[in-house]
C-alpha positions in Angstrom: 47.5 73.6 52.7 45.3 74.5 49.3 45.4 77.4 47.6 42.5 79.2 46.3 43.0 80.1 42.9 39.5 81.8 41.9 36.8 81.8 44.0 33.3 83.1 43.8 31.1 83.0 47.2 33.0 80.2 49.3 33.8 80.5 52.9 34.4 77.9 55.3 32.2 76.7 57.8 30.8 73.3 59.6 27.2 72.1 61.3 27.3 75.6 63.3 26.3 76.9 66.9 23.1 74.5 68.1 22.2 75.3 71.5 22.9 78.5 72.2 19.4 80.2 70.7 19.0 81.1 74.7 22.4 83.2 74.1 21.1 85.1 71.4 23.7 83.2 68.8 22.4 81.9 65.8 23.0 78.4 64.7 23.8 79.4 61.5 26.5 76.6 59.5 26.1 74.7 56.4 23.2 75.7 54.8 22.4 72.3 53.4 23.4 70.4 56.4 23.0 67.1 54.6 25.1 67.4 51.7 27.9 68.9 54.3 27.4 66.0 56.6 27.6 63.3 53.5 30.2 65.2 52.1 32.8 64.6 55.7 31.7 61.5 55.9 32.7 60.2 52.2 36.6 61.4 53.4 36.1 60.2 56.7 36.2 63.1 59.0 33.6 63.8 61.8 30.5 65.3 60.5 30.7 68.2 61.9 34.1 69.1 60.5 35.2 72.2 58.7 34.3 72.2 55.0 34.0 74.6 51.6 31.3 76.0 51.1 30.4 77.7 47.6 27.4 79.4 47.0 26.1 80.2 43.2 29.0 80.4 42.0 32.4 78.6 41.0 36.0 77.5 43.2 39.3 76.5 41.8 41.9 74.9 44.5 45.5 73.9 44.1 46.3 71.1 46.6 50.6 71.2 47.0 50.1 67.6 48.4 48.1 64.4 47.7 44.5 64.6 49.2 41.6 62.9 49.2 38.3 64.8 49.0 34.4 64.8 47.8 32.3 67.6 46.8 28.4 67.2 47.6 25.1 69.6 47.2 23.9 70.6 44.0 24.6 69.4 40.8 27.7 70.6 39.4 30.9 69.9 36.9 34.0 68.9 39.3 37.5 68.5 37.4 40.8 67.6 38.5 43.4 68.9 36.5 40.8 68.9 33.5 39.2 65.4 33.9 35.9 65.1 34.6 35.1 63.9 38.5 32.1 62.3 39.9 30.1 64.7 42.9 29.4 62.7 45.7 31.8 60.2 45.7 35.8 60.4 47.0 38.1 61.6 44.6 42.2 61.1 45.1 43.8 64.6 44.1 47.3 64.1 43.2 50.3 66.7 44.1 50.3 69.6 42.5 46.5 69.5 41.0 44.1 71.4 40.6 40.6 70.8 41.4 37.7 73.2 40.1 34.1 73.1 40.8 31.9 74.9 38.3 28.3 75.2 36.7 26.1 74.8 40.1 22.7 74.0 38.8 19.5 72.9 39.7 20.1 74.0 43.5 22.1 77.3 45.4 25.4 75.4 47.1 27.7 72.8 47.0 30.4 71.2 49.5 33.9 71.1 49.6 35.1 68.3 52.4 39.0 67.5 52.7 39.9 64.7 54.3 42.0 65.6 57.7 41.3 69.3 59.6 41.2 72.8 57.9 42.7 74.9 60.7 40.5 77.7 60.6 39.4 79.9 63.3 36.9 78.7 66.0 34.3 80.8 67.7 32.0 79.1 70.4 33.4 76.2 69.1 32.4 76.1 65.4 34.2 78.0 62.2 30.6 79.1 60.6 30.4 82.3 59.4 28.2 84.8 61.2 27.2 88.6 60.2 26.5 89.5 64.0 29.4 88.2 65.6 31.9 89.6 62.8 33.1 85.8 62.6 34.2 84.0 59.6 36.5 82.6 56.7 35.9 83.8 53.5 37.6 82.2 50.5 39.1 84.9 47.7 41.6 84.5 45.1 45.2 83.6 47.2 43.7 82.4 50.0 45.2 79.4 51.3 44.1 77.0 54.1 46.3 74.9 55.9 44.8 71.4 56.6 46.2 68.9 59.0 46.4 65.3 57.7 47.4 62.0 57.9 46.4 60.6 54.3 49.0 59.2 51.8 48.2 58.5 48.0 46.7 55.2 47.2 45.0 53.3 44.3 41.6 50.6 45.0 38.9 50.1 43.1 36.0 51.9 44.7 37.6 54.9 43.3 38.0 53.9 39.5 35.4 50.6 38.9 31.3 51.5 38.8 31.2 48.1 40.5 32.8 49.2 43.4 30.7 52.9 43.6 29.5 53.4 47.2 25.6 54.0 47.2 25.3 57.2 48.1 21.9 58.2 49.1 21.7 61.4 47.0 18.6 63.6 47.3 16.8 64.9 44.5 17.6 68.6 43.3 15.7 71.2 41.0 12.3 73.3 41.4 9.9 73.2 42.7 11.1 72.3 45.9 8.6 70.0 47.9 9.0 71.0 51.4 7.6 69.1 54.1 6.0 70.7 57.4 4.2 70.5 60.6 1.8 72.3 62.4 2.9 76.0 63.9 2.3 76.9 67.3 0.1 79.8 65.8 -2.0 77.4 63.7 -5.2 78.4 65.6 -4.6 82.0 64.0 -5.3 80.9 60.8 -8.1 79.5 58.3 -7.3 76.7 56.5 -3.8 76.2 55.4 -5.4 73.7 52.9 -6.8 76.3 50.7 -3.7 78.5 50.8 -0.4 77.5 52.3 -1.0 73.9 51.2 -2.5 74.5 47.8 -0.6 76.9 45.5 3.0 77.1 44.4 5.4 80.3 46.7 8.0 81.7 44.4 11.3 82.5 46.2 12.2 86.5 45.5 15.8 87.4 45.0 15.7 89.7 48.3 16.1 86.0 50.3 19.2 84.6 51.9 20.9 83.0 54.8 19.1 84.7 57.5 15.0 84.0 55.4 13.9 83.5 52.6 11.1 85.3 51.3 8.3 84.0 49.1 6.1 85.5 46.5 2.4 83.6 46.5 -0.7 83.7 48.4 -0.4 84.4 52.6 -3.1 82.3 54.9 -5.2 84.8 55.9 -5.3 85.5 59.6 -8.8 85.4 61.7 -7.5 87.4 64.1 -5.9 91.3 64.5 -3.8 90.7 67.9 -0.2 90.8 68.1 1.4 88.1 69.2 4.5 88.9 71.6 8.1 88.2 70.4 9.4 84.7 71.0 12.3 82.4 70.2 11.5 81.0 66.9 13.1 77.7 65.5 15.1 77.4 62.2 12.6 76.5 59.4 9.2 78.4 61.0 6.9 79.5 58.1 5.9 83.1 59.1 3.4 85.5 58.3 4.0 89.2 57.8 1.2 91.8 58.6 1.3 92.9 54.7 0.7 89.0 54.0 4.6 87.9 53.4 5.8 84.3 53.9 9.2 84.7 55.1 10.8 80.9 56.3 13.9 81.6 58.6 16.9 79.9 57.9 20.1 79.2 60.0 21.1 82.7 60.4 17.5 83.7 62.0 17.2 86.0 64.4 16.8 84.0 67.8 13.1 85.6 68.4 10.0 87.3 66.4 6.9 88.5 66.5 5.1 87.4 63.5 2.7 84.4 63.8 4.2 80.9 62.4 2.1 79.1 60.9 4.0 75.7 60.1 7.5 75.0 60.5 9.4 72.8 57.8 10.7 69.3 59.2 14.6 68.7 60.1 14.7 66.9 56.5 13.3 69.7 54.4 15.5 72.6 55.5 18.5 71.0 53.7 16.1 71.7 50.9 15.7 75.0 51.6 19.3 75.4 51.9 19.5 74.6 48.1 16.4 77.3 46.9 17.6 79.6 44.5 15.5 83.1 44.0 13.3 82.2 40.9 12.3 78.3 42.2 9.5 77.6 42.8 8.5 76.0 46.8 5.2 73.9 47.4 4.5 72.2 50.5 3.0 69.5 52.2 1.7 69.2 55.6 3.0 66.1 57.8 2.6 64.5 61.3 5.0 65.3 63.8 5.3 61.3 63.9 5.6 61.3 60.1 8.7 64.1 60.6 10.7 62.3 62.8 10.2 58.7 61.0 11.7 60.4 57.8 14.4 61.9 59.8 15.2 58.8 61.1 15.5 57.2 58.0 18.0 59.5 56.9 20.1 59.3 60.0 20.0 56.0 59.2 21.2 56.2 55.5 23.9 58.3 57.0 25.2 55.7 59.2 25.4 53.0 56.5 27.0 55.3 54.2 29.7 55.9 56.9 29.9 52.3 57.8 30.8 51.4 54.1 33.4 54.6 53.3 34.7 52.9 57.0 35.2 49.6 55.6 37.3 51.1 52.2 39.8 53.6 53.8 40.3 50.9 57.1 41.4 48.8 53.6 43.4 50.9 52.1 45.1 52.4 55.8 42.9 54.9 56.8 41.5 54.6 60.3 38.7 56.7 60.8 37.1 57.6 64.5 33.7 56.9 66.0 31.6 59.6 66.2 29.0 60.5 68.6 26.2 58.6 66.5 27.8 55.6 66.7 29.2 55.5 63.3 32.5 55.7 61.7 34.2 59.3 61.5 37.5 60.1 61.4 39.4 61.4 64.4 40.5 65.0 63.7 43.5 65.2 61.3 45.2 62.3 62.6 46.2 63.2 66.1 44.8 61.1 67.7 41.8 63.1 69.2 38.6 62.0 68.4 35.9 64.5 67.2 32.1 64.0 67.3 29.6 64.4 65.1 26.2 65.9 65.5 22.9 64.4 65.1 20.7 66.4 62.3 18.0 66.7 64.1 19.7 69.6 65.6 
């Protein structure tokens, strides 16, 4: 297990609930489902695997045994027994270390992946965290996960030679925050989007979180007074409020609404918005449904390559990750011979 020996907001979660909107059950998960999925991946566990995840704030871990783990998202200063460690890349924690993560900065969270299984608590099948159900694991001060592994200390040169880095295909952090969208179904209830929601900058208030955040700037105006009827509502709609608020739910929406939406940001861009801090600064940028799912796509794709080269190095050095349900490398869960799959991002 690791002990947490100062922790901040950190809880432990995974890719969260898809599919079960018609239940009333939020998604919810990693906020920044990219950086979560990268971060499994780099240790060779199924995406969708439990993972840390620390919001705004700082975690220190003591790890009684040898692991091997990565820490993804935001910008931030990761050190291992008081050395300096690269972010998205593996890092070999010996017995008895301890690993801190510190100074998040130019986005909200970063990710914690072990390599192996946390054994957490499972609710419909997934660890996230979620304010309705009264479901979660939160991380405090003496809290201490048990994780079950098959990893053994080793030494190779992708971990200690620049030569040998693996190209991680990091996004780019820091405000403003371009977020990329497609049409809403309530379009037609709107002027044009070019001269408002595509035009000026939306400032994110401090009153935002998991569930929406809320955005300070000018509203599309409405050519129409009637109300629209509540519906289910996907993560990422842009909606308008009758006092002229943008609100843009997040994973922990409410299942249905009532307010018109008047674009809804792509699969790509709500890992973005998982990493807006109140204060930055949002603009965005209207795209084709085609153009949405060619850039999703391409990231999947990045994804798969990453996981076919972090495949290659641990195979090497006697790790034997999985397949997951992509078709790409993943690592079964914690050794036992089960194999786990991964989730596409799209959901």
């Amino acid at each position: 297990m690791f002990e947490v020996l100062a922790a901040g907001i950190a809880c432990v979660t995974d890719l969260g609930r898809p599919g079960l909107s018609r239940k009333g059950i939020a998604v919810n998960g990693a906020a920044d489902q990219f950086s979560a999925t990268a971060a499994n991946i780099l240790v060779g566990n199924p995406e969708s695997a439990p993972l840390v995840e620390i919001t705004a704030s700082a975690l220190t871990v003591g790890f009684a045994r040898a692991a091997l783990v990565a820490v993804t998202g935001a910008p931030a200063t990761v050190a291992c027994d008081g050395q300096l460690q690269r972010t998205w890349q593996p890092i070999c924690v010996p017995a008895g270390a301890t690993l801190s993560i510190s100074d998040v900065h130019s986005g909200l969270r970063c990710y914690l992946a072990v390599c192996g299984t946390l054994q957490v608590s499972l609710t419909h099948g997934s660890c996230a965290p979620d304010t309705l159900l009264g479901v979660g694991t939160w991380l405090r001060a003496g809290s201490r996960v048990p994780f079950d592994t098959d990893y053994v200390p080793f030494d190779h040169p992708v971990f200690r030679h620049p030569l040998f880095r693996l190209s991680v295909p990091v996004p780019r952090f820091g405000s403003p925050w371009t977020i990329s969208v497609t049409d809403g179904p309530d379009l037609l209830h709107f002027g044009r989007l070019e001269e408002s929601l595509f035009a000026a900058p939306y400032l994110v208030t401090p009153d935002s979180n998991h569930i929406g955040l809320r955005l300070r700037g000018p509203a599309p105006v409405r050519t129409d007074g009637g109300e629209i009827l509540s519906r289910g509502v996907p993560v990422g709609a842009i909606e308008v409020t009758p006092a002229g608020e943008l609100l843009v739910l997040q994973r922990g929406r409410p299942v249905t609404a009532g307010y018109p939406v008047a674009a809804v940001a792509t699969s790509v861009a709500r890992s973005a918005l998982g990493q807006a801090a109140p204060g930055d600064v949002l603009r965005f940028r209207r795209r084709s449904l085609s153009d949405a799912v060619a850039t999703c796509r391409a990231q999947r794709h990045s994804l798969d390559t990453l996981a076919t080269r972090v495949c290659t190095v641990l195979t090497r050095v006697g790790i034997h990750p999985g397949v997951n349900a992509s078709g790409t490398p993943g690592r079964p869960n914690g050794g036992t011979g089960s194999r786990s799959h991964g989730r596409n991002l799209a959901s």
